[in-house]
PDB file of N, CA, C and O in Angstrom:
ATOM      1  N   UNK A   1    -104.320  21.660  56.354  1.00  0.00           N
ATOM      2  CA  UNK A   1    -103.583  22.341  55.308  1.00  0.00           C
ATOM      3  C   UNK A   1    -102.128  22.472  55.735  1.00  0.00           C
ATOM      4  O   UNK A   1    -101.720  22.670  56.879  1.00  0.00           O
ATOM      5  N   UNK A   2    -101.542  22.353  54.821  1.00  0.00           N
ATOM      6  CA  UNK A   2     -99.509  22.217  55.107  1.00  0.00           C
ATOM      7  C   UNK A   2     -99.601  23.614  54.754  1.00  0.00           C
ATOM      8  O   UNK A   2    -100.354  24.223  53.994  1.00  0.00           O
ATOM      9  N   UNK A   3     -98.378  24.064  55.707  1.00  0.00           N
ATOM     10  CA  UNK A   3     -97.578  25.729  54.802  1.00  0.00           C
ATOM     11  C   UNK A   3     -96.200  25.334  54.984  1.00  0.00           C
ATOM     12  O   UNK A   3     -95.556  24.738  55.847  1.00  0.00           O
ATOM     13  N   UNK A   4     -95.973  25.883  53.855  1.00  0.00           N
ATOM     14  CA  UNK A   4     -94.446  26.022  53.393  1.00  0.00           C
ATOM     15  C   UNK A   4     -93.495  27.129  53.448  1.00  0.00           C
ATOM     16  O   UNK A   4     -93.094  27.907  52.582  1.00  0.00           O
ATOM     17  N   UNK A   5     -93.240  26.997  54.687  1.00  0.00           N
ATOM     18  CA  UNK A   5     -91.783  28.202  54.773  1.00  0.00           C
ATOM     19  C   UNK A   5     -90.594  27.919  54.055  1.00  0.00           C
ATOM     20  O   UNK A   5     -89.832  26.952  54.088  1.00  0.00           O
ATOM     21  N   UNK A   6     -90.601  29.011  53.373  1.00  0.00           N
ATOM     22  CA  UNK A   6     -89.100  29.023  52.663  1.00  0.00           C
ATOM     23  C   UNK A   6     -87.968  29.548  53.644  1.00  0.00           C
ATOM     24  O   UNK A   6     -88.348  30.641  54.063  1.00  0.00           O
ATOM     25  N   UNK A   7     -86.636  29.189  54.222  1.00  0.00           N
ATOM     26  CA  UNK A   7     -85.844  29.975  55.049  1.00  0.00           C
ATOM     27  C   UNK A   7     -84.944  30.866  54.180  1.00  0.00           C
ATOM     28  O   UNK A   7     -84.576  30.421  53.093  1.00  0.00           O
ATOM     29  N   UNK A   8     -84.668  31.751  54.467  1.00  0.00           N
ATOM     30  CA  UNK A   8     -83.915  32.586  53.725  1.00  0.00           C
ATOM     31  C   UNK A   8     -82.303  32.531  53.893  1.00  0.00           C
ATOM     32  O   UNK A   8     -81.459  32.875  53.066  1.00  0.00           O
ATOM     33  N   UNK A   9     -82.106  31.981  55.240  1.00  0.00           N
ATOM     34  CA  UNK A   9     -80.658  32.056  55.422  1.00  0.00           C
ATOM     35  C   UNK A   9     -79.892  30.614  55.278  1.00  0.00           C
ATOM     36  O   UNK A   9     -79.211  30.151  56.192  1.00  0.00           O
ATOM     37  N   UNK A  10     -80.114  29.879  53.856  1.00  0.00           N
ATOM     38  CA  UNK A  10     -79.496  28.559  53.698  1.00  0.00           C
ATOM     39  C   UNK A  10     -78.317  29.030  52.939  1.00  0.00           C
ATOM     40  O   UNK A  10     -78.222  29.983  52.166  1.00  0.00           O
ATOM     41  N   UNK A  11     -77.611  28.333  53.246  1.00  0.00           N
ATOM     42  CA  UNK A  11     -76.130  28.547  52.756  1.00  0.00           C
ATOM     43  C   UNK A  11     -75.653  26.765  51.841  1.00  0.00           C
ATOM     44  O   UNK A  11     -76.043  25.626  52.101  1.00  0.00           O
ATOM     45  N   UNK A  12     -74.595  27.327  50.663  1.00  0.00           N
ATOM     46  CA  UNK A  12     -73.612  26.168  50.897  1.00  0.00           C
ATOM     47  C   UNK A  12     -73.147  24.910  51.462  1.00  0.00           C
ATOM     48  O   UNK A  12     -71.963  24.645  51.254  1.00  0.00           O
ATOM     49  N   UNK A  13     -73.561  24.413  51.865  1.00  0.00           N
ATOM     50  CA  UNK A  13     -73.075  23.357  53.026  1.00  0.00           C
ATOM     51  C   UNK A  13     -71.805  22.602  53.173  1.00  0.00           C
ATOM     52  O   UNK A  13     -71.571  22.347  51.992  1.00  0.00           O
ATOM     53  N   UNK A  14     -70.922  22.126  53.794  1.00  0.00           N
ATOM     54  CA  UNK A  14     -69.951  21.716  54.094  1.00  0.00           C
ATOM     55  C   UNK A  14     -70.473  20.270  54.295  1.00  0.00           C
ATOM     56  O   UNK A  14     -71.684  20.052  54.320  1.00  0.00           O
ATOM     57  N   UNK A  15     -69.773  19.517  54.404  1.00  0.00           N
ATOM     58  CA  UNK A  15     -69.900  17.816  54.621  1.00  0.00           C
ATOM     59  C   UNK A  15     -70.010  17.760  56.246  1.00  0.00           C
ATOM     60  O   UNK A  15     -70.427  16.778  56.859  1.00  0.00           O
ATOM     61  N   UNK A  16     -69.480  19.210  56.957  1.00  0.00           N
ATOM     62  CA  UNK A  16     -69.928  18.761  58.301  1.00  0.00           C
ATOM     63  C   UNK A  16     -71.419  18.909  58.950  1.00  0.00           C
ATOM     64  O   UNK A  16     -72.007  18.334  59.866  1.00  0.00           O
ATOM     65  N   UNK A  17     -71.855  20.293  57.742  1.00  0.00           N
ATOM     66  CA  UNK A  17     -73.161  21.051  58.017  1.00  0.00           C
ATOM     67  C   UNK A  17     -73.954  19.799  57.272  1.00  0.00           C
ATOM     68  O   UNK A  17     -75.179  19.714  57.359  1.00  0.00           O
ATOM     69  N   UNK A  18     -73.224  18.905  56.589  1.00  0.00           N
ATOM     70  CA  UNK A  18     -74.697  18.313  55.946  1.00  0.00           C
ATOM     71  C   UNK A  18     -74.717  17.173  56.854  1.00  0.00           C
ATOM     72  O   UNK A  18     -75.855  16.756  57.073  1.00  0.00           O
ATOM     73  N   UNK A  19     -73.710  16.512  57.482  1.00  0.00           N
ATOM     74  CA  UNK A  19     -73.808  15.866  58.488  1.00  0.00           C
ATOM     75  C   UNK A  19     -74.914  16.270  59.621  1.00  0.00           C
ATOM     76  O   UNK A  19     -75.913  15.610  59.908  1.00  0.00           O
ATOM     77  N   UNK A  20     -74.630  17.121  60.018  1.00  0.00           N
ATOM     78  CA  UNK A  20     -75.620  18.149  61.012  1.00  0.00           C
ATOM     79  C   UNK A  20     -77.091  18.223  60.513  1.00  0.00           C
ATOM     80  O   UNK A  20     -77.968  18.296  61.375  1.00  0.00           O
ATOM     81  N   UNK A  21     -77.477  18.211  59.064  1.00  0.00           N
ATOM     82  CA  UNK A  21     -78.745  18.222  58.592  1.00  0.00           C
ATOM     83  C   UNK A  21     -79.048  17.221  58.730  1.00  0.00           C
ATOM     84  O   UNK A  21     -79.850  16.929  59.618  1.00  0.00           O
ATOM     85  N   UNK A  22     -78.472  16.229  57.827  1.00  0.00           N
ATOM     86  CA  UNK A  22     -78.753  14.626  58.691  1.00  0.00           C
ATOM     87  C   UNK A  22     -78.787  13.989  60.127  1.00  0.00           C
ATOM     88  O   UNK A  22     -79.557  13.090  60.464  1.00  0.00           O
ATOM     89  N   UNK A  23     -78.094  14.425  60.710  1.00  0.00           N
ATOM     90  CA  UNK A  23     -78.728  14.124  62.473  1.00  0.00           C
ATOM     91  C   UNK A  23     -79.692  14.518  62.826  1.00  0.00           C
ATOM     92  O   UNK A  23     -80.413  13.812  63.532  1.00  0.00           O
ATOM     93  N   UNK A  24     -80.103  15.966  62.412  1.00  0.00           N
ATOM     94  CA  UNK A  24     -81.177  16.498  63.129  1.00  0.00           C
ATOM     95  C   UNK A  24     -82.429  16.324  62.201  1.00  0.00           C
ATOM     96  O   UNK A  24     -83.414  17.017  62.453  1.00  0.00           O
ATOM     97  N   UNK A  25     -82.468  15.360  61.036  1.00  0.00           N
ATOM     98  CA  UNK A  25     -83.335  15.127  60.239  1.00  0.00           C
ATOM     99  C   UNK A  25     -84.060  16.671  59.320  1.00  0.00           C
ATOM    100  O   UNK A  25     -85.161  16.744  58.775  1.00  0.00           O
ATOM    101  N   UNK A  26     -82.868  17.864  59.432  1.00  0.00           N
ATOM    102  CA  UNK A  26     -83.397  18.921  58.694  1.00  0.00           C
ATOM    103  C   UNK A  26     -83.560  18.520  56.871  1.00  0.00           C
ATOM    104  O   UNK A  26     -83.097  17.565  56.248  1.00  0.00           O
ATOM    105  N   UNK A  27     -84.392  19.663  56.408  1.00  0.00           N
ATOM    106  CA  UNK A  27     -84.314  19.291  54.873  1.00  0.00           C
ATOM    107  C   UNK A  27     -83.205  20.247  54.421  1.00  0.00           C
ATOM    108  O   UNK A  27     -82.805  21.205  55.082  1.00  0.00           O
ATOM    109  N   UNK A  28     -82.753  19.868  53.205  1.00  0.00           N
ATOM    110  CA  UNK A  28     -81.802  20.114  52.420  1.00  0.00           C
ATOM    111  C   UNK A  28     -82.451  20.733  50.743  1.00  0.00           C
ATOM    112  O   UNK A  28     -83.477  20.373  50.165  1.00  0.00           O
ATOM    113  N   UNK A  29     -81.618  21.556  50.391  1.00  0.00           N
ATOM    114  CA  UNK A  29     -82.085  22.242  48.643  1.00  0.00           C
ATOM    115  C   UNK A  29     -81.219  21.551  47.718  1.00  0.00           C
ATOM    116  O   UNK A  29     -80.057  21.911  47.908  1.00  0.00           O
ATOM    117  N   UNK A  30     -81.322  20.728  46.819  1.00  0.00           N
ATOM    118  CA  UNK A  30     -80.459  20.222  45.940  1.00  0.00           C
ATOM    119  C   UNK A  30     -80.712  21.158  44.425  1.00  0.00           C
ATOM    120  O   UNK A  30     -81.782  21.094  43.819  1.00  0.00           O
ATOM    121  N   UNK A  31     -79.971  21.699  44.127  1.00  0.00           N
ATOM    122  CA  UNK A  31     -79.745  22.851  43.100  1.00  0.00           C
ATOM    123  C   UNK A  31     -78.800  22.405  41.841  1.00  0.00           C
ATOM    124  O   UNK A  31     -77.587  22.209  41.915  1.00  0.00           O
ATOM    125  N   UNK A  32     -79.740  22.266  40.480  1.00  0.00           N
ATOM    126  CA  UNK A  32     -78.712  22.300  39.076  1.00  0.00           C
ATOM    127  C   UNK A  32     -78.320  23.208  38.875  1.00  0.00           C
ATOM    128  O   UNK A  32     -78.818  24.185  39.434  1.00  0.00           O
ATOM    129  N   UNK A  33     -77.282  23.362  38.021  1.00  0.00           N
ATOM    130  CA  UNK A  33     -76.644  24.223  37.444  1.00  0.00           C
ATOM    131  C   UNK A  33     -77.077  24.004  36.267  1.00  0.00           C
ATOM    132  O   UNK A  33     -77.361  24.972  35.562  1.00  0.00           O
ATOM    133  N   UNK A  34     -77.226  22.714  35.793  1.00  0.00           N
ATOM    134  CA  UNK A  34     -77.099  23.342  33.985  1.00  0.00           C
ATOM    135  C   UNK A  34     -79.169  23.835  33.930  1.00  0.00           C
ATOM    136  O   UNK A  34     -79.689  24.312  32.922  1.00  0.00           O
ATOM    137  N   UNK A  35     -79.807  23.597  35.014  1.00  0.00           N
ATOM    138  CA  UNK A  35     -80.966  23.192  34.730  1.00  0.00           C
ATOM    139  C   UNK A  35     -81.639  24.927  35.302  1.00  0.00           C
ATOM    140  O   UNK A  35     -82.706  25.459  34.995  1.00  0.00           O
ATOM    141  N   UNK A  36     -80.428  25.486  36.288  1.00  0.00           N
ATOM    142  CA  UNK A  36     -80.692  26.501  37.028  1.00  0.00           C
ATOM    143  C   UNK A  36     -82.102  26.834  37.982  1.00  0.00           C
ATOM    144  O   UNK A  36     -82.549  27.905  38.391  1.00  0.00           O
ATOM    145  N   UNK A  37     -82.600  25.382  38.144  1.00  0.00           N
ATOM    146  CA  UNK A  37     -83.615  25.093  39.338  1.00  0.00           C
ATOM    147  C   UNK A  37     -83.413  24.217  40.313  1.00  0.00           C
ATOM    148  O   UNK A  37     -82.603  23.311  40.117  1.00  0.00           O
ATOM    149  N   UNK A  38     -84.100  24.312  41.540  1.00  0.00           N
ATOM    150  CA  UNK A  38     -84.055  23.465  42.723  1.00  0.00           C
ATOM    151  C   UNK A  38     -85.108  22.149  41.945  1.00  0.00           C
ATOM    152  O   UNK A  38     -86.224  22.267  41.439  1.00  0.00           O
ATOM    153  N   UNK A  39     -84.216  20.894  42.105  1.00  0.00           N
ATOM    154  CA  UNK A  39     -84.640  19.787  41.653  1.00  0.00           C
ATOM    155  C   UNK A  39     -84.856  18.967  42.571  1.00  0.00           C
ATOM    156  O   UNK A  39     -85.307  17.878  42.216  1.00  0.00           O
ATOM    157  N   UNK A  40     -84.642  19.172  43.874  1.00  0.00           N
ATOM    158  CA  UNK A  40     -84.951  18.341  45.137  1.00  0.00           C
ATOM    159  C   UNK A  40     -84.970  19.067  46.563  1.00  0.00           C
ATOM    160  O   UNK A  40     -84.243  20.026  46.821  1.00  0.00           O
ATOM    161  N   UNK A  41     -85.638  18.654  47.218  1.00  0.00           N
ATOM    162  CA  UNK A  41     -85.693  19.067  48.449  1.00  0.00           C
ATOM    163  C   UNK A  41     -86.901  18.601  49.606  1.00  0.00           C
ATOM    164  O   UNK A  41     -88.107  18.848  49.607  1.00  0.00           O
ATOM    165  N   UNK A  42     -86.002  17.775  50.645  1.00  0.00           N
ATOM    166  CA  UNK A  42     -86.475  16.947  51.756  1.00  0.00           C
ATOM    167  C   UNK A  42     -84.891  16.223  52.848  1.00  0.00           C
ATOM    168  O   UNK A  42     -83.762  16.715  52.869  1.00  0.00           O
ATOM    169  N   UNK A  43     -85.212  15.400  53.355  1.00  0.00           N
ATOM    170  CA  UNK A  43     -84.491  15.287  54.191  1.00  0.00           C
ATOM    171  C   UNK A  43     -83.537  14.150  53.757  1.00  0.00           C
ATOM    172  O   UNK A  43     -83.911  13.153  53.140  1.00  0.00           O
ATOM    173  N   UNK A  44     -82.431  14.371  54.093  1.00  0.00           N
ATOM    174  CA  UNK A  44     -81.077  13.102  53.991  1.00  0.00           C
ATOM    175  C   UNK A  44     -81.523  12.025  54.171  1.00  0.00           C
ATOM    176  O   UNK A  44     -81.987  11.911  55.305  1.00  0.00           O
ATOM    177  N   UNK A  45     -81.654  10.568  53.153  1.00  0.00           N
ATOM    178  CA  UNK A  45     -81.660   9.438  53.475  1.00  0.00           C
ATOM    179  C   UNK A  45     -80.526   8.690  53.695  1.00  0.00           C
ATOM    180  O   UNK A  45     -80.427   7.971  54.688  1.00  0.00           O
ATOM    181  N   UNK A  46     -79.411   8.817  52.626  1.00  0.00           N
ATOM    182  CA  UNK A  46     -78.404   8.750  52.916  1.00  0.00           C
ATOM    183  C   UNK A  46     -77.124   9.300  52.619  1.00  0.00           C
ATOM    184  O   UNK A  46     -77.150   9.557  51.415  1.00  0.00           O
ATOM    185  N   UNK A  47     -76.331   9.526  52.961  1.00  0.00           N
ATOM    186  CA  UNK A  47     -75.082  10.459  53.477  1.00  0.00           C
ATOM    187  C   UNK A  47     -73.896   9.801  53.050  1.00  0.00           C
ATOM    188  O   UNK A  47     -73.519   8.985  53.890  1.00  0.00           O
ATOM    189  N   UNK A  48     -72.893   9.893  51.645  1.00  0.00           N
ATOM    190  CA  UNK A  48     -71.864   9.511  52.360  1.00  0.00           C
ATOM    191  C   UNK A  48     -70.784  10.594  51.046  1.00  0.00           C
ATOM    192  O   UNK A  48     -71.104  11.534  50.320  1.00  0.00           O
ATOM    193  N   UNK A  49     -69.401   9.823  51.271  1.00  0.00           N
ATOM    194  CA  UNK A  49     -68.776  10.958  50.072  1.00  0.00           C
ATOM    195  C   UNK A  49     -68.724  11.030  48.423  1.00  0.00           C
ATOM    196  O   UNK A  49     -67.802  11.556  47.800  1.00  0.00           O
ATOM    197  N   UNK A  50     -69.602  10.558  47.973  1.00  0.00           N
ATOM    198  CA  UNK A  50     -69.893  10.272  46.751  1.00  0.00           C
ATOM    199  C   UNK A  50     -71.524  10.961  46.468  1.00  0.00           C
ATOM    200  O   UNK A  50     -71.706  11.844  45.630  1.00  0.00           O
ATOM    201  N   UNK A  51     -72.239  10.586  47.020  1.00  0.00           N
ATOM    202  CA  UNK A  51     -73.725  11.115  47.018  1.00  0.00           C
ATOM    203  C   UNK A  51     -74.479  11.363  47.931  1.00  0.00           C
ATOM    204  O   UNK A  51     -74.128  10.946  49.034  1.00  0.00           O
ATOM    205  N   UNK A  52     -75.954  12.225  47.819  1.00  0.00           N
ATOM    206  CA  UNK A  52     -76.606  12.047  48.937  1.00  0.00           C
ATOM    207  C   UNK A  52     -77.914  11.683  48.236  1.00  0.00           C
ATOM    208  O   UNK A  52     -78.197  12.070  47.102  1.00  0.00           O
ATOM    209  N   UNK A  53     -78.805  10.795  49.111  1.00  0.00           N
ATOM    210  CA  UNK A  53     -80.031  10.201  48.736  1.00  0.00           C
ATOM    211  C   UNK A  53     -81.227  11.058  49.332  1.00  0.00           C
ATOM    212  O   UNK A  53     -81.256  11.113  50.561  1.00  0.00           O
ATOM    213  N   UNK A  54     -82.355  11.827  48.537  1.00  0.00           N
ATOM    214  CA  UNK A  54     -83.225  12.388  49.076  1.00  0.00           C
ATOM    215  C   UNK A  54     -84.711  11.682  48.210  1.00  0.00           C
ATOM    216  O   UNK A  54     -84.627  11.597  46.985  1.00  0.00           O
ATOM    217  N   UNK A  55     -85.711  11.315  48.740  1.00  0.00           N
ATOM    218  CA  UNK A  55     -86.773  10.699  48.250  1.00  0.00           C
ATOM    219  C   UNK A  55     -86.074  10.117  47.434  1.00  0.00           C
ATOM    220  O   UNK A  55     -85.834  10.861  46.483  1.00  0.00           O
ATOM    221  N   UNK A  56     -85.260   8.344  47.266  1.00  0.00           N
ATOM    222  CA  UNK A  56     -85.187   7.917  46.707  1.00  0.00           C
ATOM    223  C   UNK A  56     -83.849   7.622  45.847  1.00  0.00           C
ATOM    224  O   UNK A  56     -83.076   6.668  45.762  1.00  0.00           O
ATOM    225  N   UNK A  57     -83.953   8.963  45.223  1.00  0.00           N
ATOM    226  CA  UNK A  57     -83.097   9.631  44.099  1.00  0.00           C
ATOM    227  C   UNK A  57     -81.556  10.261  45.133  1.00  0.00           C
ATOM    228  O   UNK A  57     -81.396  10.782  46.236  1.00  0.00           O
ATOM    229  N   UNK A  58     -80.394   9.683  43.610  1.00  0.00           N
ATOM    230  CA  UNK A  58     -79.214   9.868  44.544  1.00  0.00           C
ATOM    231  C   UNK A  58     -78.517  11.039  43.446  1.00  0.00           C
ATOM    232  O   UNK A  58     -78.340  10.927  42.233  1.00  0.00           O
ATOM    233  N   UNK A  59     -78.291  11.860  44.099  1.00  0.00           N
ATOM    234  CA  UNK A  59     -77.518  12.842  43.897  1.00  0.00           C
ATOM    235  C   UNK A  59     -75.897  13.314  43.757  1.00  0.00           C
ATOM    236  O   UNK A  59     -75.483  14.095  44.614  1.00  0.00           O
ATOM    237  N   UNK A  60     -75.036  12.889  42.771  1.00  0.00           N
ATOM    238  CA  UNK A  60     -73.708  13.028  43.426  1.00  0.00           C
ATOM    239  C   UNK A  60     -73.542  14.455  43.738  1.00  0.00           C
ATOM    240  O   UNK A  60     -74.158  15.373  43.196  1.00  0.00           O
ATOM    241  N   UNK A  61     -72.687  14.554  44.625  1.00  0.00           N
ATOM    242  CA  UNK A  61     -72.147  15.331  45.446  1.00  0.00           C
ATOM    243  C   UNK A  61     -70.918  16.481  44.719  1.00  0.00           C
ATOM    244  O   UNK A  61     -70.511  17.527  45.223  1.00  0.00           O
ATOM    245  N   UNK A  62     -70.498  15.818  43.289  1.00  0.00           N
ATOM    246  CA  UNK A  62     -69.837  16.785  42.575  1.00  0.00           C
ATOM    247  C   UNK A  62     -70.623  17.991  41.571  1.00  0.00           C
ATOM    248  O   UNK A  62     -70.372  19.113  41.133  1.00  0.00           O
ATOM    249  N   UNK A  63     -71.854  16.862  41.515  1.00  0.00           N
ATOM    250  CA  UNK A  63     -72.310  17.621  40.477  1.00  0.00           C
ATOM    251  C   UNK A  63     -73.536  18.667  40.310  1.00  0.00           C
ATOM    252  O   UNK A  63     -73.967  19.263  39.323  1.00  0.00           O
ATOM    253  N   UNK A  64     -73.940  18.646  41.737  1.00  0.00           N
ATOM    254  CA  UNK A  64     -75.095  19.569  42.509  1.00  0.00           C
ATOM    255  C   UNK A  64     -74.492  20.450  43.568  1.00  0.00           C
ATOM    256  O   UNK A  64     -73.597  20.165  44.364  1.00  0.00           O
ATOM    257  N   UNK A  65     -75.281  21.795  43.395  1.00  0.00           N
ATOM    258  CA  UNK A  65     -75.253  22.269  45.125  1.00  0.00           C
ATOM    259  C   UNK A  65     -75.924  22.000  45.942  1.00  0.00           C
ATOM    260  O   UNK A  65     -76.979  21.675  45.398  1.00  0.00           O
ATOM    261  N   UNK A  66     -76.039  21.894  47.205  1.00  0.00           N
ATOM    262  CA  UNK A  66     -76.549  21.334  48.447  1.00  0.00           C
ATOM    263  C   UNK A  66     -76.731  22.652  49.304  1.00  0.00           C
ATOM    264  O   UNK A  66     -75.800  23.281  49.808  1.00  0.00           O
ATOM    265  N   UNK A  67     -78.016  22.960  49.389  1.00  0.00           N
ATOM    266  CA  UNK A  67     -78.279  24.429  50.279  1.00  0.00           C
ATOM    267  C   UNK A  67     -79.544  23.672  51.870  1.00  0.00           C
ATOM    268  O   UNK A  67     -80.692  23.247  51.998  1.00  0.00           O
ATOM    269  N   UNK A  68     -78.382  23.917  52.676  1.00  0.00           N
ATOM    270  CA  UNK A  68     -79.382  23.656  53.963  1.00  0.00           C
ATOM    271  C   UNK A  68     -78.796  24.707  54.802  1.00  0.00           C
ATOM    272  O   UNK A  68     -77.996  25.604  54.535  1.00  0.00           O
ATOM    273  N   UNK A  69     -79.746  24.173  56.521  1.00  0.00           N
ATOM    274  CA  UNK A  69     -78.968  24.707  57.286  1.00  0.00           C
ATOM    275  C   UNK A  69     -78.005  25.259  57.671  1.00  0.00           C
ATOM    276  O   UNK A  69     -78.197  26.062  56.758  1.00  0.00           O
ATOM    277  N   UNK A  70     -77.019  25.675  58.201  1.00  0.00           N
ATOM    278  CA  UNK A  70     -75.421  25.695  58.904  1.00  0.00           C
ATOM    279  C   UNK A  70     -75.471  26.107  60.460  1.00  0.00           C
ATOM    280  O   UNK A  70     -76.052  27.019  61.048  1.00  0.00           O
ATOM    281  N   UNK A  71     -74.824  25.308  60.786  1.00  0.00           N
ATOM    282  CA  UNK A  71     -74.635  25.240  61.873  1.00  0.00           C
ATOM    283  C   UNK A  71     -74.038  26.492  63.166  1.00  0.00           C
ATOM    284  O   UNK A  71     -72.862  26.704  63.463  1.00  0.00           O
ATOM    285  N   UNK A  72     -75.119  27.083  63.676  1.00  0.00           N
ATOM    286  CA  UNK A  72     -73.926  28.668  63.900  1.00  0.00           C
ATOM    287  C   UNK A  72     -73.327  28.092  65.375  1.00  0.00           C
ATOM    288  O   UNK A  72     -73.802  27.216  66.097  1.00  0.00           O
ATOM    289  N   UNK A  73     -72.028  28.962  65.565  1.00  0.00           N
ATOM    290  CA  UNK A  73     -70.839  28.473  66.847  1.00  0.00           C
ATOM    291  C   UNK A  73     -71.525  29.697  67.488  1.00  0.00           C
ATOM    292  O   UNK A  73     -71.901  30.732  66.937  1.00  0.00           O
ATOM    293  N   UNK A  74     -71.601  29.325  68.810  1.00  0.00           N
ATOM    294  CA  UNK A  74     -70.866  30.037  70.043  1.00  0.00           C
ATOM    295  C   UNK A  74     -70.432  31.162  69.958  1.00  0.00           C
ATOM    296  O   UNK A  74     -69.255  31.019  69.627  1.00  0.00           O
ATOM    297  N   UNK A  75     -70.727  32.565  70.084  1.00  0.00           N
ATOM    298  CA  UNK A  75     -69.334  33.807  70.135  1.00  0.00           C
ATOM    299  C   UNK A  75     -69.571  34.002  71.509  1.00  0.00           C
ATOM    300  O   UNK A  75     -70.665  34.075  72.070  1.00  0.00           O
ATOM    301  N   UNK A  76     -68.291  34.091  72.067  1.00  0.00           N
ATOM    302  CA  UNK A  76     -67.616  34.411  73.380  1.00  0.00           C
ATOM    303  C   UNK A  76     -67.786  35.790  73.660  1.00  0.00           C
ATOM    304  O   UNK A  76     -67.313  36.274  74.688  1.00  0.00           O
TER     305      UNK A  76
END
């Protein structure tokens, strides 16, 4: 049997954080607006500045939000 954790602390992503999801093969939330549901979610196939590809299906990058990971820094 699979379980499905939802994380609670996904944020926004930046092109560097989604970079970062894609290296580390994390999944990603792809979110409509006009549709006001999560319409995708799995891991980066491909990455670049126009779209991102998840199962298949390509997503531009203007016209969705992208909720993954972020990357936390270091405090000194």
């Amino acid at each position: 049997m699979m379980k499905l954790i939802k994380v609670k602390n996904y944020s926004i992503v930046t092109t560097n954080e989604l970079s970062y999801n894609y290296r580390l093969g994390l999944p990603i939330e792809v979110f409509c607006l006009h549709t006001k549901r999560t319409i995708a979610f799995g891991r980066i196939q491909i990455l670049n500045d126009d779209f991102i590809q998840i199962h298949g299906h390509q997503y531009n990058r203007n016209s969705y939000l992208f909720f993954g990971a972020i990357k936390l820094e270091k405090s000194s």
